[in-house]
N, CA, C and O atoms as a GROMACS GRO file, in nm:
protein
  248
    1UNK      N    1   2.434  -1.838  -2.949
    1UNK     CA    2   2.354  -1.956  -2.927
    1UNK      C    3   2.368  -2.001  -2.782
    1UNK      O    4   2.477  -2.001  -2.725
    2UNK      N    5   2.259  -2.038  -2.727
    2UNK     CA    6   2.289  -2.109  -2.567
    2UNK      C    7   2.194  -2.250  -2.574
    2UNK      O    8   2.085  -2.270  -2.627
    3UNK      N    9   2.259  -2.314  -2.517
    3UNK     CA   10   2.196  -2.450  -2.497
    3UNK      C   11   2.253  -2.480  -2.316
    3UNK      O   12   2.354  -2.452  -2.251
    4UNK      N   13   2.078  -2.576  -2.280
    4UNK     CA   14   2.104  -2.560  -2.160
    4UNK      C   15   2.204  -2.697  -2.141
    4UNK      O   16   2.183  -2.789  -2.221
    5UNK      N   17   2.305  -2.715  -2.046
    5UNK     CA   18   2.395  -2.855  -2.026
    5UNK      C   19   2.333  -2.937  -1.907
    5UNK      O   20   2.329  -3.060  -1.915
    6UNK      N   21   2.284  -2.868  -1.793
    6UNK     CA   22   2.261  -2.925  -1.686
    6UNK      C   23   2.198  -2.813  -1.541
    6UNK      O   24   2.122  -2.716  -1.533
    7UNK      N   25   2.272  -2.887  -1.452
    7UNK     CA   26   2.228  -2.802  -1.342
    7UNK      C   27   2.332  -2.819  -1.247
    7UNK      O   28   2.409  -2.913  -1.229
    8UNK      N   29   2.320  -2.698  -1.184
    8UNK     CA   30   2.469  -2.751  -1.076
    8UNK      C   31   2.470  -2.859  -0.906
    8UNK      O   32   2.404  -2.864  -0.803
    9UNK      N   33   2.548  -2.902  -0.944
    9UNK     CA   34   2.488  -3.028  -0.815
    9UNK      C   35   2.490  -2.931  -0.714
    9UNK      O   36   2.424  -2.993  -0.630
   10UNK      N   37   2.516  -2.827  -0.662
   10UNK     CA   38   2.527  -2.783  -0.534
   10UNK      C   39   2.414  -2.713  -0.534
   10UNK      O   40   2.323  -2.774  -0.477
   11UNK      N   41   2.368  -2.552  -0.600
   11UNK     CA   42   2.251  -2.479  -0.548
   11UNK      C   43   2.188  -2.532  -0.716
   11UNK      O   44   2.162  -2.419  -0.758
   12UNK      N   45   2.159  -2.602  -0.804
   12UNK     CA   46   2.085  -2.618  -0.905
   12UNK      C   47   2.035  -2.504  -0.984
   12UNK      O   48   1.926  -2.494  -1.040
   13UNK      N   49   2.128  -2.426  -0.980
   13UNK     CA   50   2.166  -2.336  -1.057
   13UNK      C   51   2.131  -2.378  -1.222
   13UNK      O   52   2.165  -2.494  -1.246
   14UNK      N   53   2.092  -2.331  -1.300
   14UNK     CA   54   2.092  -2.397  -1.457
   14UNK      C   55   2.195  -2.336  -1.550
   14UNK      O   56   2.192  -2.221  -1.594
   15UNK      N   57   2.306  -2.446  -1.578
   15UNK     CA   58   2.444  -2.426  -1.673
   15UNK      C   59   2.359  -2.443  -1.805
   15UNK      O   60   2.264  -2.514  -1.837
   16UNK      N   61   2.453  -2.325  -1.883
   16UNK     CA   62   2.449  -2.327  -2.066
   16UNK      C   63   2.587  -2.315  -2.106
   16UNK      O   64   2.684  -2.262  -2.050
   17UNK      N   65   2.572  -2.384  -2.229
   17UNK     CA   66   2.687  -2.363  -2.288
   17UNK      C   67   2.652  -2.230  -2.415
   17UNK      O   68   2.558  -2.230  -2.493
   18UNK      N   69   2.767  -2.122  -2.400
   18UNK     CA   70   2.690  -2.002  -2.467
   18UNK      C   71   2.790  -1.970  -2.547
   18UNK      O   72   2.895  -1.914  -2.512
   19UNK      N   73   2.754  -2.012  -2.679
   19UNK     CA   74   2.864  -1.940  -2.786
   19UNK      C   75   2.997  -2.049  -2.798
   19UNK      O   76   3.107  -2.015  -2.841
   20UNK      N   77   2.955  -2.218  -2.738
   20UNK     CA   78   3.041  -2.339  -2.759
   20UNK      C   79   3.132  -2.245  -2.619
   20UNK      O   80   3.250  -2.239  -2.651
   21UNK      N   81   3.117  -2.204  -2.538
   21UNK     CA   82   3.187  -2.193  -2.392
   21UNK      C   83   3.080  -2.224  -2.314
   21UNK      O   84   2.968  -2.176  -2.303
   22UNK      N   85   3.166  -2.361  -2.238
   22UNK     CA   86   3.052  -2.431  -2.149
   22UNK      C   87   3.076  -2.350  -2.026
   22UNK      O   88   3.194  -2.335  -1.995
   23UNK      N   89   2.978  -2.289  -1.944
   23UNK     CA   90   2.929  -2.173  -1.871
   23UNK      C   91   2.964  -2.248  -1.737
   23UNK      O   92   2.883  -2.208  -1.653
   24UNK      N   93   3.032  -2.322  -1.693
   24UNK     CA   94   3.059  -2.416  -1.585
   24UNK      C   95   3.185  -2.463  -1.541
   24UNK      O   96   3.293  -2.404  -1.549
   25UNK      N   97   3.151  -2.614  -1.476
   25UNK     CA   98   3.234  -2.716  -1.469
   25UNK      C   99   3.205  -2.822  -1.407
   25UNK      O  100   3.145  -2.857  -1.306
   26UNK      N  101   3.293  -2.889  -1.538
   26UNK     CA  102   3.268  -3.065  -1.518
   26UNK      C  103   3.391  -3.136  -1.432
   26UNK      O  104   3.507  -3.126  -1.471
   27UNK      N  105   3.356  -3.202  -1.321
   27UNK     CA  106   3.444  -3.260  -1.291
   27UNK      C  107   3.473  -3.438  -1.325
   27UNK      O  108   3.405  -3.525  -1.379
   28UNK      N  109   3.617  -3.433  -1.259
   28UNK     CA  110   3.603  -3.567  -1.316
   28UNK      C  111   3.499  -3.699  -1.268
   28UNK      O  112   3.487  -3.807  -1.326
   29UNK      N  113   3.441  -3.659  -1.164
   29UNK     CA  114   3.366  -3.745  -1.156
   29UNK      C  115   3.216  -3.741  -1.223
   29UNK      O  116   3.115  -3.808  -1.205
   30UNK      N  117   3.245  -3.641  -1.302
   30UNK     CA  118   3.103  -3.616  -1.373
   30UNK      C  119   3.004  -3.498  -1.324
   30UNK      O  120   2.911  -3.484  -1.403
   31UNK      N  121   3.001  -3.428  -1.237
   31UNK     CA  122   2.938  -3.372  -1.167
   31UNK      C  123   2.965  -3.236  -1.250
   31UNK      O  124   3.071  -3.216  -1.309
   32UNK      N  125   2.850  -3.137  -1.248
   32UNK     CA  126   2.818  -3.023  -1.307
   32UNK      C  127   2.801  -2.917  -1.197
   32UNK      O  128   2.706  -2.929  -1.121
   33UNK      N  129   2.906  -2.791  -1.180
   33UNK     CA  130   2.885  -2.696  -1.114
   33UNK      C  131   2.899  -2.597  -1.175
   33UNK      O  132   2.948  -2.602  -1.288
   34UNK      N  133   2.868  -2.504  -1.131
   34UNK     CA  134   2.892  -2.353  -1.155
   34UNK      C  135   2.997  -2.283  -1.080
   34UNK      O  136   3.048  -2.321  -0.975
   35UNK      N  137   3.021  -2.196  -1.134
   35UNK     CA  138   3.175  -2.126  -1.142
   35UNK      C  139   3.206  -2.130  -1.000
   35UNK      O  140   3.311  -2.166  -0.946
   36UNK      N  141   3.087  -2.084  -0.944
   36UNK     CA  142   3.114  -2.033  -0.770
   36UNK      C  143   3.098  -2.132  -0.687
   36UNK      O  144   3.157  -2.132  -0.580
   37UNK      N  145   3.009  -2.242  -0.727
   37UNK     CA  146   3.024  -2.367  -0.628
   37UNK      C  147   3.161  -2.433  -0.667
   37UNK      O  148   3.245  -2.470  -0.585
   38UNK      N  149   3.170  -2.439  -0.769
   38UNK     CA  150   3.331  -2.516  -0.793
   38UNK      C  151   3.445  -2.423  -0.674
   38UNK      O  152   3.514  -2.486  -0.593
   39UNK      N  153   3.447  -2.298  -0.681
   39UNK     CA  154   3.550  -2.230  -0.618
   39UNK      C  155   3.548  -2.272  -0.474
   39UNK      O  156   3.647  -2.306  -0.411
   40UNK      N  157   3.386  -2.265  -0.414
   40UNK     CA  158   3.346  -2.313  -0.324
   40UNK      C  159   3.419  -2.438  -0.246
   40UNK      O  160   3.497  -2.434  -0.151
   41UNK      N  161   3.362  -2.561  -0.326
   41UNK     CA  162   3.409  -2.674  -0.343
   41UNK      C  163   3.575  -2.695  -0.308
   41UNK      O  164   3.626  -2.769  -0.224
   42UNK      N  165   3.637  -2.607  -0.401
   42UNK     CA  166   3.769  -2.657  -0.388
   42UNK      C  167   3.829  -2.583  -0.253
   42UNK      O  168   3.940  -2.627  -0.225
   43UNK      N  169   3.791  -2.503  -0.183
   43UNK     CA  170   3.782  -2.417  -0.060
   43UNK      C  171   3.731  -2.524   0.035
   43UNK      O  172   3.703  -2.500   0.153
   44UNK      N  173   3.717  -2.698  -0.049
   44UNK     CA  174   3.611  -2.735   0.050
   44UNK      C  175   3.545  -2.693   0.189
   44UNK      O  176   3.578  -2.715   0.305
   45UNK      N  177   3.424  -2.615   0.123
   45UNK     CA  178   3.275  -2.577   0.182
   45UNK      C  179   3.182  -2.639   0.118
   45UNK      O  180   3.180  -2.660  -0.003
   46UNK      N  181   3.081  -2.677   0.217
   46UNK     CA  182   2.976  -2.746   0.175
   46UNK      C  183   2.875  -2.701   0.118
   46UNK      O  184   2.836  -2.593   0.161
   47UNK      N  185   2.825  -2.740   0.045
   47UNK     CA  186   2.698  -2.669  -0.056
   47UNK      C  187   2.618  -2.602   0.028
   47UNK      O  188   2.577  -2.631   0.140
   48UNK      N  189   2.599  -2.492  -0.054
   48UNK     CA  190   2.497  -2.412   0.042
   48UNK      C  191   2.381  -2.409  -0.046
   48UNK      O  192   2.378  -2.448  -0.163
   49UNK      N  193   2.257  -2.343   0.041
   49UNK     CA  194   2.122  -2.385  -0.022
   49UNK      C  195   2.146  -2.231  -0.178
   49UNK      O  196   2.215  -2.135  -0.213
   50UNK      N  197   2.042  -2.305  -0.207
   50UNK     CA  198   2.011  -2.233  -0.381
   50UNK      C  199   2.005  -2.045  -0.357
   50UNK      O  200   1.920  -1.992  -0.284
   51UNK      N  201   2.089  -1.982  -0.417
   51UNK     CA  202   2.021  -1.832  -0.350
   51UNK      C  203   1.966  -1.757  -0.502
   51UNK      O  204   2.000  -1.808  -0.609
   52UNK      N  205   1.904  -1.667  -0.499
   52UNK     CA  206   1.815  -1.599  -0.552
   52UNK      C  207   1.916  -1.517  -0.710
   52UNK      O  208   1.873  -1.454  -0.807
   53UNK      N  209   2.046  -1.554  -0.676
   53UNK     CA  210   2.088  -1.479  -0.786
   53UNK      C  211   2.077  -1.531  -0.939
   53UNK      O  212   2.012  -1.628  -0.978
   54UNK      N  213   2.151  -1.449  -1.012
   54UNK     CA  214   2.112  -1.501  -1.168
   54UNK      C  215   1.943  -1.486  -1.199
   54UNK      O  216   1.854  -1.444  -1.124
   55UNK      N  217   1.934  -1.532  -1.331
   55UNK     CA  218   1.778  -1.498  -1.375
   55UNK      C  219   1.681  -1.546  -1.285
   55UNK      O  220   1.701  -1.569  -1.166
   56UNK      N  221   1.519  -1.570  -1.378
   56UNK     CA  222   1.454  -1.569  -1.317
   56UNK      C  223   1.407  -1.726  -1.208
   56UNK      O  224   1.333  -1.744  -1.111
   57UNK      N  225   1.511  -1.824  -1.302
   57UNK     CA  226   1.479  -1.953  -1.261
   57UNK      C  227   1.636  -1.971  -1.186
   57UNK      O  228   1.693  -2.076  -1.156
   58UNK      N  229   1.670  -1.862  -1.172
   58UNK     CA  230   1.848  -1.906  -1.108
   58UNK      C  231   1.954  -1.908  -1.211
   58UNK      O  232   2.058  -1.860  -1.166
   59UNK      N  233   1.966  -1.954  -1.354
   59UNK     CA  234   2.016  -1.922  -1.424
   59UNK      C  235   2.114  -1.846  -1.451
   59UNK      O  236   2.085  -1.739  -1.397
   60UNK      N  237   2.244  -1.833  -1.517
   60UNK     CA  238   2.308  -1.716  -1.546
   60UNK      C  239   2.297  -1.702  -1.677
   60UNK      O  240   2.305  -1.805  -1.744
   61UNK      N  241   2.271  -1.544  -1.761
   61UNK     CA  242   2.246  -1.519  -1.888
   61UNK      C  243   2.309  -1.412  -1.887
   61UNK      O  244   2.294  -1.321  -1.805
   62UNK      N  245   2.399  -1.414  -1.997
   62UNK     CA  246   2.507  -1.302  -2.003
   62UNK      C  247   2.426  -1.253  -2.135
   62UNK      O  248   2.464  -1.154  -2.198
   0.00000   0.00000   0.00000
């Protein structure tokens, strides 16, 4: 099962939660990223623009 949760504040990437594993991360301030902007993030680097990977809308679908 996948349901979509959000989008990621940095490249708006579109998070699912797939199989009750939320495909992301929430921080505590509420904010929704994806795996690689979070890593990003904590490397503090600044968001970079949206890139072409994952499906067809940006997405990741395993």
């Amino acid at each position: 099962m996948q349901e979509l949760i959000g989008t990621c504040k940095c490249c708006n990437k579109k998070i699912y939660c797939l199989d009750g594993f939320f495909n992301g991360v929430l921080t505590d301030d509420k904010e929704v990223y994806c795996f690689d902007c979070y890593e990003k993030q904590k490397a503090e680097a600044p968001c970079s623009a949206p890139t072409s990977a994952g499906g067809p809308d940006g997405e990741v679908v395993l």
